[in-house]
C-alpha positions in Angstrom: 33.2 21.8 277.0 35.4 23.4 279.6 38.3 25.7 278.9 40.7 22.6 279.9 39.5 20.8 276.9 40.3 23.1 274.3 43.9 22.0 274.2 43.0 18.3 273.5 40.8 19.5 271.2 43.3 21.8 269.1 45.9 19.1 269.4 43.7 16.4 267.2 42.4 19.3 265.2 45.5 21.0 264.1 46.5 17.3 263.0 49.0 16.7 266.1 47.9 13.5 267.8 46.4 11.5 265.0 46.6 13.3 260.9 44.3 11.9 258.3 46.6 13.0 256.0 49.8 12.0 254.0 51.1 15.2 252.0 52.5 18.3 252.4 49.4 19.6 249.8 46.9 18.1 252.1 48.5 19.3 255.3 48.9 22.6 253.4 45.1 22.5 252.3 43.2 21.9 255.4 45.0 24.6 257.3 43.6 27.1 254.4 47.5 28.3 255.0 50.3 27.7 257.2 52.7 30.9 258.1 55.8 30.8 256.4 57.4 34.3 257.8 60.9 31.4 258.2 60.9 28.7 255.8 62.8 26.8 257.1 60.4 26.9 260.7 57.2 26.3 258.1 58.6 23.6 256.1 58.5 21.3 260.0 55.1 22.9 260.9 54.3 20.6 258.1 56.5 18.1 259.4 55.4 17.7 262.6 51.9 16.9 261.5 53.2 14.4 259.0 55.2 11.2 260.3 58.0 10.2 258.1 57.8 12.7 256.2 61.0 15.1 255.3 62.0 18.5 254.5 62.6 17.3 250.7 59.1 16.0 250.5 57.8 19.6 251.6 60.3 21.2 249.2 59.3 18.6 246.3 55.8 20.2 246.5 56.6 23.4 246.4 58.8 22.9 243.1 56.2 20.9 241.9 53.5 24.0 242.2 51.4 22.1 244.4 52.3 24.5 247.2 52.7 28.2 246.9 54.7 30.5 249.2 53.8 34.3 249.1 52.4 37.0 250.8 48.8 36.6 252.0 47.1 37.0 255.4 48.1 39.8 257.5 50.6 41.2 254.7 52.7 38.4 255.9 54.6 34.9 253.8 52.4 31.7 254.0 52.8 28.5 252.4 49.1 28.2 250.5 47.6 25.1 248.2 48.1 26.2 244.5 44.6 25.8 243.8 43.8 28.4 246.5 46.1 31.3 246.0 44.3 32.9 243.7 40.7 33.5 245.4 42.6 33.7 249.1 44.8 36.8 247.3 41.7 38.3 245.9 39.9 37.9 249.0 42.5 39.1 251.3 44.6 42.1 249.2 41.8 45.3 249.7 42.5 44.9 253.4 46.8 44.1 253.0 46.4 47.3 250.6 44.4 49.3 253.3 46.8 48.5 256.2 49.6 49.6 254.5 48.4 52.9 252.8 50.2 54.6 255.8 53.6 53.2 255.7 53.5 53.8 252.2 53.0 57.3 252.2 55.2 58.0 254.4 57.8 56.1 252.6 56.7 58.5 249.5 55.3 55.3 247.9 51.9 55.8 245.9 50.2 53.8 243.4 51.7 55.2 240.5 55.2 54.2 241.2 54.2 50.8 242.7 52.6 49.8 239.2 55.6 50.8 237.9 57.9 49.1 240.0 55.4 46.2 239.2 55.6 46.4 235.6 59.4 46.1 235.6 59.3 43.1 237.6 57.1 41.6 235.5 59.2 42.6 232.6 62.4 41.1 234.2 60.3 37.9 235.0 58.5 37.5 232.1 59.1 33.3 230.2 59.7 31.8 233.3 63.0 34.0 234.8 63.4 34.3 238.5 65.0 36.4 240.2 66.2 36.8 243.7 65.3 40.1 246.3 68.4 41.7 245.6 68.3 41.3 241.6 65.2 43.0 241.7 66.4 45.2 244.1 69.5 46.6 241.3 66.8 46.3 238.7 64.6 48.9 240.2 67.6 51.1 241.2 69.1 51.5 237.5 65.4 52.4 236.6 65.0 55.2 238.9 62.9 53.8 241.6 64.0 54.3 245.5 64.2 51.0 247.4 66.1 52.2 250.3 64.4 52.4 254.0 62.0 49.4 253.9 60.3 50.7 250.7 61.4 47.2 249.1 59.4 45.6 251.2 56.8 47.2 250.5 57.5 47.1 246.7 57.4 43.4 247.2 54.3 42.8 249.4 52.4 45.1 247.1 53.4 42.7 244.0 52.5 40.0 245.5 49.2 40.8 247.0 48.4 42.1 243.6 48.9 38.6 242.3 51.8 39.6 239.6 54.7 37.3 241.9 55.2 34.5 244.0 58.2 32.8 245.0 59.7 30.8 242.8 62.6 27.9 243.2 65.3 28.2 245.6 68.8 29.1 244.0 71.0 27.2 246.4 70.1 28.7 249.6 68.2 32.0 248.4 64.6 32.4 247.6 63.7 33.7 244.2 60.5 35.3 242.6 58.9 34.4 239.8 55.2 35.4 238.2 52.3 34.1 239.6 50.4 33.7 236.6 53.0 31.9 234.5 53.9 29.7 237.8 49.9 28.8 239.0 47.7 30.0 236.4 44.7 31.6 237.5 41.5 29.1 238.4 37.6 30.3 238.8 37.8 32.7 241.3 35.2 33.0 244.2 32.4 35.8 244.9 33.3 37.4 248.2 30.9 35.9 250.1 31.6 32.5 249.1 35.3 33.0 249.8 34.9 34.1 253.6 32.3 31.2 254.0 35.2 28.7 252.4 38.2 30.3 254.5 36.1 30.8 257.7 35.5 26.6 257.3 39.0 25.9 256.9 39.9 28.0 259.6 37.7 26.3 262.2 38.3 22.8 261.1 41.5 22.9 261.5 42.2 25.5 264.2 38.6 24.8 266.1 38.1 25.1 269.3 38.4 28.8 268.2 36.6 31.9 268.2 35.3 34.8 266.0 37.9 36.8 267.1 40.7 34.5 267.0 39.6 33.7 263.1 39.4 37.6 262.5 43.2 38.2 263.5 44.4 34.7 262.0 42.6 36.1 258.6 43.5 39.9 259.1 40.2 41.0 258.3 37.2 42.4 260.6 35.1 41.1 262.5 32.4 41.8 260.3 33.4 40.1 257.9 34.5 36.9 260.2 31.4 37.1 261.1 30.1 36.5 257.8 32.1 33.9 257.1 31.5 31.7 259.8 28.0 32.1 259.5 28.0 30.5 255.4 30.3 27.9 257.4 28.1 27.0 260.7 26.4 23.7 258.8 29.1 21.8 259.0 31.1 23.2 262.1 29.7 22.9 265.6 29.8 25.2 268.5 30.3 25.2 272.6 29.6 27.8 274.9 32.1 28.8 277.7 30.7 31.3 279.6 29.8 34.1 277.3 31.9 32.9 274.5 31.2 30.7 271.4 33.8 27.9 270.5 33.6 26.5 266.9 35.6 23.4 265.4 34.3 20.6 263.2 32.2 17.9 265.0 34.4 15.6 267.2 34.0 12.9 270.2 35.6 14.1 273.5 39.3 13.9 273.2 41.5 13.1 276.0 45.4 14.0 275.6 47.9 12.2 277.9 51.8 12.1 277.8 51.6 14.5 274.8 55.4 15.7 273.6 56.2 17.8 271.0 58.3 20.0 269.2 56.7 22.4 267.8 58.3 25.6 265.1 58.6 29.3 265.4 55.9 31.0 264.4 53.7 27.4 264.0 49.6 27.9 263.7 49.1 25.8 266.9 50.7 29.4 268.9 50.1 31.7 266.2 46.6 31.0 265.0 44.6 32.5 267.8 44.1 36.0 269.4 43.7 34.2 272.8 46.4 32.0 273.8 45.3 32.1 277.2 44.1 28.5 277.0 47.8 27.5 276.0 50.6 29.1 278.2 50.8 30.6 281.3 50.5 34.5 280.5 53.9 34.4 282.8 56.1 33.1 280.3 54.2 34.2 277.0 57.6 37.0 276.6 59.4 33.6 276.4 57.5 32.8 273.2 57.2 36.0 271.4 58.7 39.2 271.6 57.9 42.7 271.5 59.2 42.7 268.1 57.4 40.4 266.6 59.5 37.0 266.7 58.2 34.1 268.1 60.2 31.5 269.6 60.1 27.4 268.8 57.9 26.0 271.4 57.7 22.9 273.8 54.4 20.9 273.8 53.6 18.7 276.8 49.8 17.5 276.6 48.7 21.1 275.1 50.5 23.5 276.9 53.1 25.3 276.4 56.3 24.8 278.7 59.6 26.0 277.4 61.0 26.9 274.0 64.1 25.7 272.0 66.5 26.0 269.6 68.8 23.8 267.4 72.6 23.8 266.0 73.1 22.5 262.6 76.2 20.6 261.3 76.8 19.1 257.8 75.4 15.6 259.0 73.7 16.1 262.2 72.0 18.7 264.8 71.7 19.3 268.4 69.2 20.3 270.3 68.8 22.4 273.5 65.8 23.1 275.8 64.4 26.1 277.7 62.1 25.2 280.4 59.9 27.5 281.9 59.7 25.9 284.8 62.4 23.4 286.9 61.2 20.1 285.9 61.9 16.0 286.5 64.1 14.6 284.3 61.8 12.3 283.0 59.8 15.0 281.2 62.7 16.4 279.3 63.6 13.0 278.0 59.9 12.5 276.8 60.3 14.9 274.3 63.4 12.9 272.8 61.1 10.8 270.3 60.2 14.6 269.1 63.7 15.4 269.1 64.8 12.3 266.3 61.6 13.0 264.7 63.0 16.4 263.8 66.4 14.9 263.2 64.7 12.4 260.3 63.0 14.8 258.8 66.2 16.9 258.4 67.7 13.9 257.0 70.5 14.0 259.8 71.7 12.6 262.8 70.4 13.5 266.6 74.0 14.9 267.8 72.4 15.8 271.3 69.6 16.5 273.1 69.3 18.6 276.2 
């Protein structure tokens, strides 16, 4: 394997030329768990990899408990299988907890007062209720807690690593939360070890070619511990060396990518879901794509790489599209990416308005 076949190679493993699947849980399975920092930017990650499917067949699973959104890796929102929350939390939370021990004392929060501000919530949620961020917000106010200056946040992610919430149904347009427990009740969980060897196989099935490294950031945890999960997953992964570097992904034929168009979400695992991009966009126009502050942009697939970025307008019955190229391009290659465009426009459940 060369380093100009890993593209090809992510493409049919992140399920982007050819899925074997036909869900949003199965989508939302194999990845092990598909950032959902924006929602609405998550809901077509799943989307993309699905033909014909739409944004109320995502939704539909969620309400039906078959997906899960919540805090997990890297103290950040992910859309997660039900039946894996539990084991993925209790794998994950010691090192969420341990990365934000620092912020939290600064912001005068210790454990004390987040178990209390977690006892309230659970209180307040207790027989099915949910509650959106702000209700919880007054709720914690008028009993004495501080959730000015980000400490809400913290308040939040600290609950939900600690498996006491999730979210729970939309109300109209706002997220609510609602108790884990009562919403996905807990299954078997999984020794340690066993966990990292399960996650680590997920990872590189569906992210492969990939390396320790890039599973280690995608996870949030060390290296050490990537390390030991990929090693309980090896028998049924295979690896290429590039130089001094070991690739792993799940045993696949040769894959050749031609005339490959997409439009691909913010923040969407094929981007996201490495330490290296290298392989993936010209290091150029990578401040294109993500910021200094963290955002990352909606991004333009032609055969594997990444070429420009874009951005949509919504009306009640249609939306419009407009491009960023990183580079001055044929027309021809901009009206490839037009099948992507009503593709996105179906699964919306609206009308194409324009595309440019």
């Amino acid at each position: 394997m060369y380093m100009t076949d890993i593209p090809a190679q992510r493409l049919r493993h992140q399920q982007l030329i050819k899925t074997a699947f036909k869900t949003p849980r199965e989508i939302v399975s194999f990845f092990g768990a598909i950032q959902s920092q924006e929602y609405a930017s998550s809901k077509w990650g799943i989307g993309a990899r699905l033909p014909g499917c739409r944004e109320t067949h995502v939704e539909q699973a969620i309400g039906d408990k078959l997906i899960v959104r919540t805090t997990v890796f890297r103290g950040t929102l992910h859309l997660v299988a039900a039946e894996d929350i539990h084991w993925m939390l209790q794998l994950i939370a010691p090192n969420v907890k341990t990365k934000m021990n620092s912020m939290q004392r600064k912001l005068g929060l210790d454990e004390a007062g987040l178990a209390k501000a977690s006892q309230l919530i659970t209180k307040a949620l207790k027989n099915g209720n949910h509650h959106t961020r702000k209700e919880l917000t007054d709720l914690l106010q008028k009993n004495g807690i501080d959730t000015s200056e980000n400490r809400m946040n913290h308040i939040i992610y600290h609950a939900s690593v600690e498996r006491v919430i999730c979210n729970g149904p939309l109300r109209g347009k706002q997220s609510t939360y609602t108790l884990l427990q009562e919403w996905v009740p807990n299954n078997t969980p999984l020794q340690r070890e066993e966990a990292l060897h399960k996650l680590a196989g997920r990872y590189f099935t569906s992210h492969g070619p990939a390396t320790v490294h890039d599973f280690a950031q995608w996870a949030g945890i060390s290296v050490a511990d990537a390390k030991t999960g990929l090693q309980g997953a090896q028998p049924s992964l295979q690896s290429q060396e590039i130089g001094e570097i070991s690739y792993w992904m799940a045993p696949v034929k040769k894959v050749t990518v031609t005339d490959t168009h997409l439009l691909l979400p913010a923040f969407d695992e094929y981007f996201i879901g490495y330490k290296d991009r290298s392989t993936l966009i010209d290091s150029r126009f990578t401040s294109k794509v993500m910021t200094n502050n963290g955002i990352f942009n909606p991004i333009m697939i032609h055969n594997g790489q990444v070429i420009g970025t874009w951005k949509r307008a919504l009306k009640k019955d249609s939306v419009t599209i407009t491009t960023e190229l990183f580079k001055p391009a044929k027309k021809a290659l901009l009206k490839a990416f037009e099948p992507a465009a009503r593709q996105y426009a179906d699964f919306l459940g609206l009308t194409l308005n324009g595309f440019s």
